[in-house]
FIGU-138219 format. One record per residue: x, y, z of N, C-alpha, C in turn; residue in one letter. Coordinates in steps of 0.2 Angstrom, whole numbers, plus 5000, padded with zeros to 4 digits. Example, Ala and Ser with C-alpha at 12.3 -4.5 7.8 and 13.67 -1.06 7.14 Angstrom:
506649725039506249785039506649845039a/506449895035506849955036506450005039s/
END
This chain:
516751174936516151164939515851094936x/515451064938515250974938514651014933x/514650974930514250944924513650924926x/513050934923512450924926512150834920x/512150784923512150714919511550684916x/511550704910510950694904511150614905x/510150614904509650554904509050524900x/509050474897508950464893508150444897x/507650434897506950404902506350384897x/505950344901505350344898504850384903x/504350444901504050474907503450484902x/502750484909502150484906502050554902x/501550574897501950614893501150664896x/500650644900500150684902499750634907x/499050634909498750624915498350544913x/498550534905498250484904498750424904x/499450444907499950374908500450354902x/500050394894500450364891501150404889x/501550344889502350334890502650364881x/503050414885503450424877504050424880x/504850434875505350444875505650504879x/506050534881506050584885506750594887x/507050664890507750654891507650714897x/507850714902508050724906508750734911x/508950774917509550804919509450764927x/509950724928510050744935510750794938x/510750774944511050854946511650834946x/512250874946512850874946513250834951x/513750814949513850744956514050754961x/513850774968514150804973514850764977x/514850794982515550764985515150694987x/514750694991514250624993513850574990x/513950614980513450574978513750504975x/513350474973513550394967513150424961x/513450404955512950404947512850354946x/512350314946512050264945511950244935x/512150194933512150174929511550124929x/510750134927510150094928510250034925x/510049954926509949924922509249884924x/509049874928508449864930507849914932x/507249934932506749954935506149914936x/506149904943505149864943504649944939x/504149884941503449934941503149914946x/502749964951502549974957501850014955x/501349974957500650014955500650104957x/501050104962500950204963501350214959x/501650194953501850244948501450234944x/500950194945500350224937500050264943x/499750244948499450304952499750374952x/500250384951500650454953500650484944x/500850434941500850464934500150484931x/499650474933498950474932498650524936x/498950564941498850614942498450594948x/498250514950497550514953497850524964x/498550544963498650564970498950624970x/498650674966498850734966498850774959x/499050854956499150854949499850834949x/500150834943500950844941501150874934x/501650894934501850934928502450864924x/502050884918502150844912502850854906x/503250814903503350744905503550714912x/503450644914503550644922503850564921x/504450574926504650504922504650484931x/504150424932504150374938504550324938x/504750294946505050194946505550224953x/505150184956505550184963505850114966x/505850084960506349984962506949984956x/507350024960508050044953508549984957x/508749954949509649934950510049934947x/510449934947511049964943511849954945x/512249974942513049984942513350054945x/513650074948514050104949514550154947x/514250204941514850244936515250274938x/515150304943515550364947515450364952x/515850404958515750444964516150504965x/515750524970516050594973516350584976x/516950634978517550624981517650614989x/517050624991517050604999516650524999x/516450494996515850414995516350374997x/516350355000516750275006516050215005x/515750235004515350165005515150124998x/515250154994515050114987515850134983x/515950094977516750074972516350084964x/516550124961516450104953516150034951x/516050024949515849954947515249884951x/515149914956514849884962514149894961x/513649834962512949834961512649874967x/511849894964511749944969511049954966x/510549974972509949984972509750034975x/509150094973508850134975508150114975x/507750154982507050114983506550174983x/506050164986505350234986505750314989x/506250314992506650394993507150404993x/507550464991508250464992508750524997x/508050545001508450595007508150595009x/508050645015507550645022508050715026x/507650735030507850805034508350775038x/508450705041509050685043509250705050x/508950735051508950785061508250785065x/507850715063507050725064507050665071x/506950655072506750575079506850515074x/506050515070506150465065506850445061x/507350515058507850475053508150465058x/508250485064508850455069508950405072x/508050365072507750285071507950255068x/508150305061508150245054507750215051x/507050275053506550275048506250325044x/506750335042506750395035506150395033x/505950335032505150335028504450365031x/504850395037504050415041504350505043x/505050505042505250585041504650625044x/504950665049504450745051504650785048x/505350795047505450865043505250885039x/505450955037505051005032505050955028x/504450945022504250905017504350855018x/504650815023504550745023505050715021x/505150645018505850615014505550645007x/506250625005506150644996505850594992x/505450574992505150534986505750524979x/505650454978506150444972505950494965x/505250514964504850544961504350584961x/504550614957503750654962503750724969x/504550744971504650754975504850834973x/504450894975504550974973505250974978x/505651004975506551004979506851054976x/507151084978507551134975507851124968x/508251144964508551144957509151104958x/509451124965510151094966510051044968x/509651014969509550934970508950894965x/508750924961508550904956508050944950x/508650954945508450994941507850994936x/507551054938506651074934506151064940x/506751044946506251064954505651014956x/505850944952505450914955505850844953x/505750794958506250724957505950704952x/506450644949506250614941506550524945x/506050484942506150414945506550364941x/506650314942507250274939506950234931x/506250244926506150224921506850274916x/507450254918507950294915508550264914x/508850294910509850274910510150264915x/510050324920510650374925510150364931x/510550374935510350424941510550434947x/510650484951511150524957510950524961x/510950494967511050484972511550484979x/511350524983511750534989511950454993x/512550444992512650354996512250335002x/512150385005511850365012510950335010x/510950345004510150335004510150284998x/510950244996510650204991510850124997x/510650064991510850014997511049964991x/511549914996512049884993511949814992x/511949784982511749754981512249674980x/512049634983512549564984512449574977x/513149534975513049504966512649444965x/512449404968511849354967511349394967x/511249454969510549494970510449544965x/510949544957510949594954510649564949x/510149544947509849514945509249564941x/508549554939507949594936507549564943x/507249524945507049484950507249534956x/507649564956507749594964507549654963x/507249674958507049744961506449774960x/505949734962505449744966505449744973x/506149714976506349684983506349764985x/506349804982506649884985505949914985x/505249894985504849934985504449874990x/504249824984503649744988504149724994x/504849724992504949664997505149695003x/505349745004505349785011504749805015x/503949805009503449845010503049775016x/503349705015503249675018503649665025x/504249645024504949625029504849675037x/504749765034504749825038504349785044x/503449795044503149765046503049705051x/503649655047503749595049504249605058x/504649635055505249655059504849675068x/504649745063504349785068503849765074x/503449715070502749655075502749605079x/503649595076503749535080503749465077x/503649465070503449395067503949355070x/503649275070504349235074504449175072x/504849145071504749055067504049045073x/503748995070503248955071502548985073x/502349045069501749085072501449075066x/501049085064500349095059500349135055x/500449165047500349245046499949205039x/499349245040499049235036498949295031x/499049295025499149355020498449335016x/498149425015497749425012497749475003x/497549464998497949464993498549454990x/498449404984499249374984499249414976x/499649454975499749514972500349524971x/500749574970501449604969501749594977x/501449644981501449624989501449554992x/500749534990500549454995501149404991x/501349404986501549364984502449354988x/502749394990503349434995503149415001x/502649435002502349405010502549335011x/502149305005502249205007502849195007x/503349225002503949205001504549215008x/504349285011504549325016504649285023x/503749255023503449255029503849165028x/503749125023504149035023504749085026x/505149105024505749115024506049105031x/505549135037505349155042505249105045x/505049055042505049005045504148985049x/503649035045503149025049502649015046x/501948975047501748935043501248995038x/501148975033500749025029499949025027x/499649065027498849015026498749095021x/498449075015498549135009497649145008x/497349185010496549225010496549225002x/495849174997496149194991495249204988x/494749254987494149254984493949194980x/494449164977494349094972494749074972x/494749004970495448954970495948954965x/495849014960496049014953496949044956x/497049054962497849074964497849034970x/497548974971497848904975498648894974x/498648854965499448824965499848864965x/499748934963500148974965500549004972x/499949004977500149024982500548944987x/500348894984500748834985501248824985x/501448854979502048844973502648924979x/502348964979502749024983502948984988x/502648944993502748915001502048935006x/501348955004501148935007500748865011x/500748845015500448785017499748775017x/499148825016498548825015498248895010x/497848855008497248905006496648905007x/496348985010495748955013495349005009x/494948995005494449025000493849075005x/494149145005493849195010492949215009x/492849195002491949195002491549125003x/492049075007491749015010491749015017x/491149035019490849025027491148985031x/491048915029491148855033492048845033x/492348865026493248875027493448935032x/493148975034493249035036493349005043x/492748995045492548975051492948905052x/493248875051493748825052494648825054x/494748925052495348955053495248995058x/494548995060494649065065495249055071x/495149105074495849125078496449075078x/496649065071497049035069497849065069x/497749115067498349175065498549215069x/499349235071499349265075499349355070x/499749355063499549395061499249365054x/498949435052498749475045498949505040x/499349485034499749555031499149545025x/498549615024498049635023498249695016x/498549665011498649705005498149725000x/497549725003497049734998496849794997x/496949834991496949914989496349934989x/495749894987494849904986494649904994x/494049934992493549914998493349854998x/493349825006493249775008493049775015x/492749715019492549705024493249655027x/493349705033493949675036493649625042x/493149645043492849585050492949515049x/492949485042493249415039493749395042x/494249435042495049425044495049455051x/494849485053494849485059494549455064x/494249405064494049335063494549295064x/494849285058495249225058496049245064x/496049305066496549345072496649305080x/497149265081497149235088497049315092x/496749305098496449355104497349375104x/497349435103498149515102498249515096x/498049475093498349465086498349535082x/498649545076499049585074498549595064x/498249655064498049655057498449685053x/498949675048499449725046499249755041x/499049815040498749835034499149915028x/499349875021499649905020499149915012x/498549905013498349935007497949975008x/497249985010496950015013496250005017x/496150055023495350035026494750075023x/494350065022494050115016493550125022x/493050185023492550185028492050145028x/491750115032491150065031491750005032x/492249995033492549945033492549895040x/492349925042492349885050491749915053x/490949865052490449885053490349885060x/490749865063490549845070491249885074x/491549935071491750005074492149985077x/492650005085493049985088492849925093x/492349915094491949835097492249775090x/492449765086492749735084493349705083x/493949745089494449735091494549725097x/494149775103494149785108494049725112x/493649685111493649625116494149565117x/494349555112494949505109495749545111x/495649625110496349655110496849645104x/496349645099496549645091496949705091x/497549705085497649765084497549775076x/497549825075497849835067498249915066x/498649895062499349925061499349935055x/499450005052499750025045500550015047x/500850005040501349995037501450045031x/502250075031502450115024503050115022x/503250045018504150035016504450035021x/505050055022505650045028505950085027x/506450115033506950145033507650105029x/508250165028508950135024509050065029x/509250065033509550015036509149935036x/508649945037507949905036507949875029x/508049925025508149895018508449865017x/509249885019509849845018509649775021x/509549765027509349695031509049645027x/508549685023508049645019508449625015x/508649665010509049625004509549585005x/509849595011510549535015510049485016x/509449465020508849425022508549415016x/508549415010508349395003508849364998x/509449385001510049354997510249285001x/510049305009510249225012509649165013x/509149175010508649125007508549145000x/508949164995508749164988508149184987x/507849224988507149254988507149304984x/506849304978506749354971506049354970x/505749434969505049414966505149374958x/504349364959504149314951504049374946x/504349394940504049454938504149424929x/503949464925504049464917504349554918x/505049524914505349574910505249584903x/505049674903504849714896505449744896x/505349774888505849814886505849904886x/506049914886506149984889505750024881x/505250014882504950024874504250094878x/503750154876503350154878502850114876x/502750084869502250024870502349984874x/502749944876502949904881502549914888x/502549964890502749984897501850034896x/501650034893500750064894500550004894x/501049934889500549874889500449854894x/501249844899501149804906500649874911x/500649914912500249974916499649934915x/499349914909498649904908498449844912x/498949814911498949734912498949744919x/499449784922499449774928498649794934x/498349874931497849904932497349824933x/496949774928496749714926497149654931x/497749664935497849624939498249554936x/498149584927498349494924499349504923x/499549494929500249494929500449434937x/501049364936501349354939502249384940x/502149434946501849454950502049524948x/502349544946502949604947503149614939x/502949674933503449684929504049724931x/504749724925505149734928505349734920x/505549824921505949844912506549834911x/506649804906507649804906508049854903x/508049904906508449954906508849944901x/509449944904510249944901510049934894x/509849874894509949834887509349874880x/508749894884508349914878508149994877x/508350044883508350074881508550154879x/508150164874508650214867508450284869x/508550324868508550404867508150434862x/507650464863507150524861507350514852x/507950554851507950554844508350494841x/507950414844508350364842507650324839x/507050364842506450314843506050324836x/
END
């Protein structure tokens, strides 16, 4: 009988985030799985949200990270699509009911079935697909995965820089794909952030001109520096008023409340608001007469399905597109520091822990 594959993690150790040493089991290798050998993990704001208990309760230690890459140590006796040694990325899920409309679309990420897709974390599943009955996320050594649900990473893509690509940079591309973006249209991105800053990157790539919404000018050369062509300072009246119905989209990454009539505004007549952070109530004073007469739209977005992923990182590897991140070491002072940092916003753009190389075992620390 197959072995159940001890893991070495960083997981939060209660509701206040902070990170202790940890060891953990994933589950036995099945006919279909891969062992993933971690060397990379981003950080992705809903793992301080999710470790901090404020989308739910959770049971403690909890080890989060859904921007995993790594190597290839094993497979199971039926896997055709991944080799020993071959680079490889897991993103925000790793299964789904698989018989639903959606995963038959090859949108796993919107799953109807019982409970949804699997969350790379966070996810209550039986013991035979993950042991202690609830998913444990990639701040780790290891991790097990059904091939059908990892994706396959070019060698120029193996890199620390790519693996944000599996949470930001799909949370953009999905959206793009979906709406229709198309060389030479407008897309004006509003916070440039972990997200906005993939946007600019995504959206040049795309071939279409970029105009970056920034409250102050203090992330102008930055968003110049990404590949936008403009920046227009969003609490300047008269700058505002000089983009209107300029864009034909909005990718609107902003997590707070805010007032979306600004940017709805700057929306050419059908235009597109793409909204992947949040609308908060009160957000649109002026109700559904603020889209209706234009024929605005706005559209949530949520990651992407497998196939969609893959596309993306083939479309990130043929314009060399990596986020901008600071790599920590797999330390829990490390990694509370960057959470904090992050929380405060003072990070270009993305941290990202270096697995392989720094991290030790419970009774090493």
């Amino acid at each position: 009988m197959a072995e159940l594959v001890p893991c070495n993690c960083l997981a939060a150790a209660d509701a206040l985030g902070r990170m202790i040493r940890h060891k953990i089991f994933r589950r036995a290798l099945g006919p279909k799985d891969i062992h993933i050998s971690v060397t990379y993990s981003g950080i992705c704001h809903s793992d301080i949200h999710s470790a901090k208990g404020e989308w739910g309760a959770k049971a403690y230690p909890y080890c989060v990270g859904h921007e995993i890459l790594g190597r290839v140590k094993a497979v199971g006796a039926e896997v055709s699509k991944f080799k020993v040694g071959e680079a490889i990325g897991v993103g925000c899920f790793t299964d789904s009911c698989r018989t639903c409309e959606e995963c038959g679309e090859g949108n796993e990420q919107y799953c109807s079935g019982p409970g949804g897709n699997h969350g790379t974390y966070g996810s209550a599943r039986p013991e035979s697909l993950h042991p202690g009955g609830v998913s444990q996320g990639g701040y780790a050594s290891d991790f097990v995965v059904d091939e059908n649900y990892a994706i396959r990473i070019p060698d120029k893509m193996d890199v620390a820089a790519a693996a944000p690509l599996l949470c930001a940079g799909i949370t953009c591309f999905s959206p793009f794909i979906e709406h229709g973006l198309k060389a030479g249209q407008t897309l004006g991105v509003v916070g440039l952030g972990g997200l906005g800053h993939m946007a600019v990157k995504i959206g040049k790539a795309m071939d279409c001109e970029v105009i970056v919404f920034s409250r102050s000018s203090s992330k102008t050369e930055d968003a110049l520096r990404l590949g936008a062509g403009k920046v227009v300072i969003s609490t300047d009246a008269e700058a505002m008023k000089a983009v209107a119905r300029s864009c034909h989209f909005i990718y609107n990454s902003i997590a707070f409340a805010h007032d979306v009539q600004p940017y709805l505004n700057v929306l050419r007549t059908r235009g597109t608001m793409i909204m992947v952070g949040g609308v908060p109530q009160g957000a649109m004073p002026g109700g559904t007469f603020a889209i209706i007469p234009r024929g605005l739209k706005i559209a949530g977005s949520c990651i992407g399905g497998i196939r969609e992923t893959q596309q993306m990182i083939d479309f990130c590897a043929e314009h060399s597109i990596l986020s901008d991140i600071e790599l920590i070491p797999a330390t829990p002072e490390d990694v509370d520091k960057a959470w904090e940092r992050a929380i405060n916003s003072d990070v270009k753009f993305r941290f990202v822990i270096d697995t392989a190389k720094t991290l030790t075992a419970p009774d090493a620390a």
